[in-house]
C-alpha positions as CSV (number, residue, x, y, z in Angstrom):
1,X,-3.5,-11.1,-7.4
2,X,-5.2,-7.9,-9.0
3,X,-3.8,-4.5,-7.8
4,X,-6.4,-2.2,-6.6
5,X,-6.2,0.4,-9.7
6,X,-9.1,2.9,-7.9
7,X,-11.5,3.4,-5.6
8,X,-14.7,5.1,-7.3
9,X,-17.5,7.0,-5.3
10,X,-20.7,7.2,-7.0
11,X,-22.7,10.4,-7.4
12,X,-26.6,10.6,-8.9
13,X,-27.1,13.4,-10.1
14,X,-30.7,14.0,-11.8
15,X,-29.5,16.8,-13.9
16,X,-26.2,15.3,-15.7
17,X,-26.8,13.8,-19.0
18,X,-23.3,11.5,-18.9
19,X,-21.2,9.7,-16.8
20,X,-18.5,12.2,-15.8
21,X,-15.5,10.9,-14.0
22,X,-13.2,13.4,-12.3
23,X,-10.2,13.0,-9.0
24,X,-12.0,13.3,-5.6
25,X,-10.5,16.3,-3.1
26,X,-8.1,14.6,-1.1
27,X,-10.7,15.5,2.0
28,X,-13.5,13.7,0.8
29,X,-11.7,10.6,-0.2
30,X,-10.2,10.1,3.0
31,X,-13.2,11.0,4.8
32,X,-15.1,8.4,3.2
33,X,-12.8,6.3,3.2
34,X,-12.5,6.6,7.2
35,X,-16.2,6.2,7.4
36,X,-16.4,3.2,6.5
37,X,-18.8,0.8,7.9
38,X,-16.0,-1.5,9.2
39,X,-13.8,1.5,10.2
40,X,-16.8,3.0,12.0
41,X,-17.8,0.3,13.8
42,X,-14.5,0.3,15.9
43,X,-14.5,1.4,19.6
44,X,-10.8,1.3,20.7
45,X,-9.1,4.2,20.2
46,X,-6.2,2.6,19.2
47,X,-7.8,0.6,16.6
48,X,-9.6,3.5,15.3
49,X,-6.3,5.3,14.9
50,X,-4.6,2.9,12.9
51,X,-7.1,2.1,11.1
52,X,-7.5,5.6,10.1
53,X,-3.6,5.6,9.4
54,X,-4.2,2.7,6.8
55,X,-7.3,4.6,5.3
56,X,-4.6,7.3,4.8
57,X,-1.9,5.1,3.3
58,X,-4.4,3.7,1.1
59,X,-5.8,7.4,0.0
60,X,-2.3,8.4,-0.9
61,X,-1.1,5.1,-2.8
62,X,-4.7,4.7,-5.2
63,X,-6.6,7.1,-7.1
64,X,-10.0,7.5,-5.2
65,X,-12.3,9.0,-8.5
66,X,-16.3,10.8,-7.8
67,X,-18.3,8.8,-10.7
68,X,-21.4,11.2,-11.6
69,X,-24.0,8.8,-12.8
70,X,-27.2,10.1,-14.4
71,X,-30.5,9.6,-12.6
72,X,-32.4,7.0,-14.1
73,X,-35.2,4.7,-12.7
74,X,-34.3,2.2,-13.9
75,X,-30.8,2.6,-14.9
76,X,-29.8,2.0,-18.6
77,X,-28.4,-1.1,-19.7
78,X,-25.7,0.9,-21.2
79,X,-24.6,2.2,-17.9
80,X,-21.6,-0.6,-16.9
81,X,-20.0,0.0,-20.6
82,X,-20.4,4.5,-20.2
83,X,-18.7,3.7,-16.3
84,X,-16.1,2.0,-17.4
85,X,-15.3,3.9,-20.6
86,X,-15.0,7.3,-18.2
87,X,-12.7,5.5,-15.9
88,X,-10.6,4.3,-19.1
89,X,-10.5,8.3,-19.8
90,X,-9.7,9.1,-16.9
């Protein structure tokens, strides 16, 4: 089994030149977290709540990291290697 090590959001930005890798606010990782398509997609109340709850445990327990990825049509080969390399920095 592999432990979940972090959840990375992706941002394109047309003006960075490098991958930067930084913490997401608290907010905005549990936000998108809760968002989820699955999460979402719930109509019970009751369901929603928990699985907001678990979006929450989850947020607190594993680092949830903004990736800002250069703009690039199409995107450089290099790109996996300079993704991971941030997240090793991180």
């Amino acid at each position: 089994v592999l432990a979940l090590r972090a959840i990375v959001l992706p941002r394109l930005a047309r003006d960075a030149a490098r991958v930067e890798v930084e913490p997401a606010p608290r907010v905005r990782a549990l936000a998108v977290l809760a968002t989820s398509a699955r999460i979402a997609s719930w109509r019970s109340p009751s369901a929603q709540a928990a699985q907001f709850h678990r979006a929450a445990e989850l947020e607190a327990r594993v680092p949830v990291l903004v990736a800002t990825l250069p703009w690039a049509d199409p995107p450089p080969v290099s790109l996996g290697a300079e993704i991971l390399g941030a997240l090793a920095a991180a």
